[in-house]
N, C-alpha and C positions, 0 to 999 in steps of 0.2 A: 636455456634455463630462464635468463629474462620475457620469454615471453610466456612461459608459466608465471612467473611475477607479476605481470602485467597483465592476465588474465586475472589472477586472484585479485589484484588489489582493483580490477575493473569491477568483478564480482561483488566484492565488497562492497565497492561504491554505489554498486544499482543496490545490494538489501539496505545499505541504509539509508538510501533517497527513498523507498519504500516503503522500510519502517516510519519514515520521518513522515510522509504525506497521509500514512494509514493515522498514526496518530494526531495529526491537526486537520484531520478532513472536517471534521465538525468547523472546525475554526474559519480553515481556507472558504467552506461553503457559505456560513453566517456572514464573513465579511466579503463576501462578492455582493456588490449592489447592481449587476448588471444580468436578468431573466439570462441571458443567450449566455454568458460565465457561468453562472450556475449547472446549466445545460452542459455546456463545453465539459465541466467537472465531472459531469453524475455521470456521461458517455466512458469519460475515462475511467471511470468504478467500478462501474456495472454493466452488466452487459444482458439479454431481454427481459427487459422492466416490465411489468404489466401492472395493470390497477385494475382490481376489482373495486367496483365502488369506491372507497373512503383507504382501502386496505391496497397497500402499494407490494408487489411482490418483483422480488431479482435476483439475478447471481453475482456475486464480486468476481470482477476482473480479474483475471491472470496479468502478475502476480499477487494480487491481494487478496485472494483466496487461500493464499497459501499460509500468509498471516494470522489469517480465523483461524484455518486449521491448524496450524503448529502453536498457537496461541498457550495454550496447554500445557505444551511438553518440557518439561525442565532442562533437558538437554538446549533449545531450541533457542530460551533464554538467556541459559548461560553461555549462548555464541551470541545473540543480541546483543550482553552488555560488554561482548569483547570488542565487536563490531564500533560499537556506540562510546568508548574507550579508548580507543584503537588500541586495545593488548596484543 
């Protein structure tokens, strides 16, 4: 049984390091002074970036795709702010 325990509260700890990085990516990004950290960052984001001209196109990373799309769901949330609580 502890190591169902220790999976769950492993679990937990990656959605909320996850949660946490999706919400300050703007942040983490803006305060990197360094081309090749920024770079480092957007690799871990995204995954095949392309630009057309001026128009930058990509997919979010696994997991943070998952973020966009459950973004929405009321359910999804109200395990978020149990997570982010720790209820």
């Amino acid at each position: 049984m502890s190591e169902h325990s220790k999976a769950d509260h492993d679990y937990q700890t990656t959605v909320a390091t996850v949660i946490s990085v999706a919400r300050r990516a703007k942040t983490i990004f803006e305060n990197s002074s360094e081309p090749a950290s920024k770079r480092a960052f957007l690799n871990y984001l995204l995954q095949n970036p392309t630009l057309d001209g001026k128009k930058l196109g990509f997919t979010l990373a696994s997991p943070f795709n998952l973020v966009l799309e459950l973004s929405d769901s009321p359910n999804w949330l109200r395990w978020v702010e149990d997570v982010r609580t720790g209820v």
